[in-house]
C-alpha positions as CSV (number, residue, x, y, z in Angstrom):
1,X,-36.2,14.1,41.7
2,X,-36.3,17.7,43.1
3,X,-33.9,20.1,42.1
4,X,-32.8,23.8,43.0
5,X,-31.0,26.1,40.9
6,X,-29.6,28.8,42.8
7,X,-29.4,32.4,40.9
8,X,-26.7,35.1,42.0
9,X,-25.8,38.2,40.6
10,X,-23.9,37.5,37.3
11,X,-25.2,34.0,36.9
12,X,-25.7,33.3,33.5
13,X,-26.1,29.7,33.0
14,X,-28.9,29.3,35.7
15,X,-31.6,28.8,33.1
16,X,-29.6,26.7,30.8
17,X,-28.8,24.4,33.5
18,X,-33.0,24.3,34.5
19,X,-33.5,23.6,31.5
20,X,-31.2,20.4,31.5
21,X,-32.8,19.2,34.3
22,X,-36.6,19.5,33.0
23,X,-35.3,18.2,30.0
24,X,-34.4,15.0,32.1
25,X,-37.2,14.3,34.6
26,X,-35.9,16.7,36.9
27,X,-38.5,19.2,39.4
28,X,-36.3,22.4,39.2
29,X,-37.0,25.4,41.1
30,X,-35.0,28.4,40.9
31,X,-33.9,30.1,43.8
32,X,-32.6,33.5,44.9
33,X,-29.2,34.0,46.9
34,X,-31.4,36.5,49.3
35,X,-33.6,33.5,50.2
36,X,-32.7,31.9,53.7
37,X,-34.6,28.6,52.7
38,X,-33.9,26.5,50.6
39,X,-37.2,24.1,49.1
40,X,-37.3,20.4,49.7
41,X,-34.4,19.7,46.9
42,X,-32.5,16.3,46.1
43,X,-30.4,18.0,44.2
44,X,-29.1,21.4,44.5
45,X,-27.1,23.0,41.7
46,X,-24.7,26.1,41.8
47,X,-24.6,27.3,38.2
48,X,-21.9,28.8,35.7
49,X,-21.4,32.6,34.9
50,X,-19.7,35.3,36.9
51,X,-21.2,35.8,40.0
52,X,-20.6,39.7,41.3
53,X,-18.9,40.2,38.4
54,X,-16.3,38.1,39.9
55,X,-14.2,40.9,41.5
56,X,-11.9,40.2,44.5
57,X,-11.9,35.9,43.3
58,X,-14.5,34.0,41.7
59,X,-17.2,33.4,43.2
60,X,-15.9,34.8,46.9
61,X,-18.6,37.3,47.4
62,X,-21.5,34.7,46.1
63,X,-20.1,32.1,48.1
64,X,-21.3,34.7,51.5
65,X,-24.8,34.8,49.8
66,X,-27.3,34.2,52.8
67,X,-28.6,31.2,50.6
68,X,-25.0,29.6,51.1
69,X,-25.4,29.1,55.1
70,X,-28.2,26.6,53.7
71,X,-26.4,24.9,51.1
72,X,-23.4,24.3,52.8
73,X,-25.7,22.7,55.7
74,X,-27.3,20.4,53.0
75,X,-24.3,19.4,51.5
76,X,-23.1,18.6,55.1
77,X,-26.2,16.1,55.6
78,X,-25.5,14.6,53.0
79,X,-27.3,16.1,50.2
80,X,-26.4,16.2,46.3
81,X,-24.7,19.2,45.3
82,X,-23.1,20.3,41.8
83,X,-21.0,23.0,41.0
84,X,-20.6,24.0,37.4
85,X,-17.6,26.4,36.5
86,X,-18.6,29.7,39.0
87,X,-20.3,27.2,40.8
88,X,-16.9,24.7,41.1
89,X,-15.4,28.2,41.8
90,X,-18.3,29.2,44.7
91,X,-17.6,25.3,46.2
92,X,-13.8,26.3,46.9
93,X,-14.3,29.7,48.1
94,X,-16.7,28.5,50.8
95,X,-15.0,25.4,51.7
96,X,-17.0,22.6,50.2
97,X,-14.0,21.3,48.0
98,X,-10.6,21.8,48.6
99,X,-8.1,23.7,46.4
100,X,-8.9,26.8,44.0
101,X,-9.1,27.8,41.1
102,X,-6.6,30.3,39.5
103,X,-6.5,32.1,36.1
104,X,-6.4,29.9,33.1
105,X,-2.3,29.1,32.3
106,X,-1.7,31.4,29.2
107,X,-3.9,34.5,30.9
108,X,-6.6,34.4,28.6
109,X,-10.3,33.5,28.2
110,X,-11.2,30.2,26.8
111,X,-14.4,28.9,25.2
112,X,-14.2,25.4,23.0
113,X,-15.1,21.9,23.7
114,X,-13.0,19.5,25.4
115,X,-13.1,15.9,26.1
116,X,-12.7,14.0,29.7
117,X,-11.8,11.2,30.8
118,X,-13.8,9.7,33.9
119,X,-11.7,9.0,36.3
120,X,-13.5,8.0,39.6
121,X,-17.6,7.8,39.6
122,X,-19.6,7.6,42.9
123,X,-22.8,6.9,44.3
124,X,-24.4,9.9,42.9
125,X,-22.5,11.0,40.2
126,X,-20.9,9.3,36.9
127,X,-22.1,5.8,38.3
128,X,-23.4,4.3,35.5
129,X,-22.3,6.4,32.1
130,X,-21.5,4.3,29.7
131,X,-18.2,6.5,27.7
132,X,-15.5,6.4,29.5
133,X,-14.4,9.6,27.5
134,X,-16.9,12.5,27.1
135,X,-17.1,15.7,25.4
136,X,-17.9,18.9,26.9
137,X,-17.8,22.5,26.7
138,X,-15.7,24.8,28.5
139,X,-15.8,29.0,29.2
140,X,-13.7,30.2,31.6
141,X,-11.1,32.8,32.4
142,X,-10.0,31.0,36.0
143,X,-10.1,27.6,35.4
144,X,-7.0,26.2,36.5
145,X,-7.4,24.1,39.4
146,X,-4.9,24.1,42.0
147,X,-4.1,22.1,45.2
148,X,-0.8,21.5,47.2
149,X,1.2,17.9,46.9
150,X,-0.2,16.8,50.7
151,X,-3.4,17.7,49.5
152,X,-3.3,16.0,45.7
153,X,-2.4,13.1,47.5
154,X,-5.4,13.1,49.8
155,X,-7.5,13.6,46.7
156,X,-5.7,10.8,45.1
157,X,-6.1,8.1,48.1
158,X,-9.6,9.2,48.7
159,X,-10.6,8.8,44.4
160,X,-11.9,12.2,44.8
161,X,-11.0,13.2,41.0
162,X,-13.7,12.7,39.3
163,X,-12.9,14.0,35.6
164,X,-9.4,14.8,33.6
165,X,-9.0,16.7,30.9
166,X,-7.6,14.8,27.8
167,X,-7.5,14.0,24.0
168,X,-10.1,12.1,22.3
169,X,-8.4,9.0,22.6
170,X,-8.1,9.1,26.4
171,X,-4.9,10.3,26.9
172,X,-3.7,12.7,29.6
173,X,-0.8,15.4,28.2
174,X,0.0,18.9,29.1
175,X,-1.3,19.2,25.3
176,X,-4.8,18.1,26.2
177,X,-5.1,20.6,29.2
178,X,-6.8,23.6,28.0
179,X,-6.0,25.8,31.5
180,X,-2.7,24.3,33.3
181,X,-5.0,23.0,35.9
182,X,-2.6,20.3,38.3
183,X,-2.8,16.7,37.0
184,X,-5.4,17.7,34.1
185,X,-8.1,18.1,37.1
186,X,-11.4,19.1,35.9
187,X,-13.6,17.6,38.4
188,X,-13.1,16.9,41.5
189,X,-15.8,15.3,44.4
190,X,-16.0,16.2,48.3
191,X,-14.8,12.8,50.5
192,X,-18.0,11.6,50.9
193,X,-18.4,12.2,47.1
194,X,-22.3,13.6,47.4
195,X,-20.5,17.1,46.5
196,X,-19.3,17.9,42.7
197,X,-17.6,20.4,41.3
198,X,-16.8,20.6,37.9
199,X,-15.3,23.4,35.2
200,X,-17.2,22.0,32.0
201,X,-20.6,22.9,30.9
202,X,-22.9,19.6,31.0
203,X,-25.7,21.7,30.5
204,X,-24.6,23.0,26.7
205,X,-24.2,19.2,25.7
206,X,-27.8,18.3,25.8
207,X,-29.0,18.1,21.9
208,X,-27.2,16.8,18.5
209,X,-28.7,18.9,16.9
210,X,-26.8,22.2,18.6
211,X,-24.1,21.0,20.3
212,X,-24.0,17.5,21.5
213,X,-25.6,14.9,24.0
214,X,-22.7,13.8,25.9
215,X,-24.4,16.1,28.6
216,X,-27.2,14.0,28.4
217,X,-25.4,11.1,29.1
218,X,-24.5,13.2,32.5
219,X,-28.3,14.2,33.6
220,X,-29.7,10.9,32.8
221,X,-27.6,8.8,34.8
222,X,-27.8,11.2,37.7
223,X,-31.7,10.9,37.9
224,X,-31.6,7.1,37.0
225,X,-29.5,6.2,39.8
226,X,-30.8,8.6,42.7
């Protein structure tokens, strides 16, 4: 598979995240949010850090980036896109995913591993992972997702929740949710479910020996089943 990385100002997790995907089988290219093409990509990845320095909201300027125009056209036909923290943030700014994001419950920055629960897979994400409860790392300062009741509901009806945060048994509790997000939401697809966005770091869960693998477990079934 062929993948794009997309690099904006303030990015910082763009070469962690390539090297997830060559770590896995994946043909990355890394691409400027200048460029007005994107290259032939199955897979086109909006990465964590703090685009613009995230002034006005997260990821609102990036998510004007000429390179957008392109991805929001691929995503449209179809295409594989994920959105990692910024990038979850950049898919709500520019309409890809409903809802935003909004500063983290208790105002304050937070970085520590969390588990998830997988709620809903699809086609092109979560299809065939074989844990129903992973752990990941989060690093965020607005990560609390947010979404009105008409709109929950849609996202309910249409299994477009794709992760929850919880406790490493599985359960969901206020306790388990690191940033007040609605209904423990930390993933969430587009309708068609070819669109991801997510607040944890797969990419920093991709060795044993420094962190963990349950990233792995993320990367692998992606390019397995696509």
């Amino acid at each position: 598979m062929k993948s794009s990385v997309i690099i904006f100002p303030g990015s910082n997790c763009d070469r962690d995240m390539s090297v997830a995907l060559e770590k896995f089988g994946f043909k990355n290219k890394m691409v400027w949010h200048n460029d007005n093409e994107l290259p032939k990509s199955d897979l086109i990845v909006l990465p964590g850090g703090f685009s613009y320095g995230d002034y006005l909201r997260t990821g609102s300027i990036a998510a004007k980036s000429k390179i957008m125009e392109e991805v929001i056209n691929f995503a449209k036909q179809g295409g594989m896109v994920l959105g990692v923290c910024n990038g979850f943030q950049l898919l709500t700014e520019s309409g890809l995913l409903p809802g935003v994001l909004l500063r983290n419950k208790y105002l304050r920055f937070i970085s520590s591993n969390v588990y998830l629960k997988i709620r809903n897979n699809s086609q092109f994400f979560f299809k065939n992972v074989d844990k129903e409860i992973l752990e990941f790392h989060i690093a965020h300062n607005e990560g609390c997702y947010y979404i009105d009741n008409n709109k929950l509901k849609e996202l309910e009806d249409n299994s477009q929740i794709a992760l929850e945060y919880c406790d490493k048994n599985g359960k969901t509790s206020q306790e388990a949710n690191p940033n007040g997000s609605i209904n423990n939401i930390a993933a969430i697809y587009n309708k068609n479910k070819n669109i991801l966005g997510m607040m944890p770091h797969p990419e920093r869960m991709i060795d044993t020996f420094l962190s963990g693998e349950d990233g792995s477990l993320f990367f692998k079934d992606i390019i397995s089943n696509n």
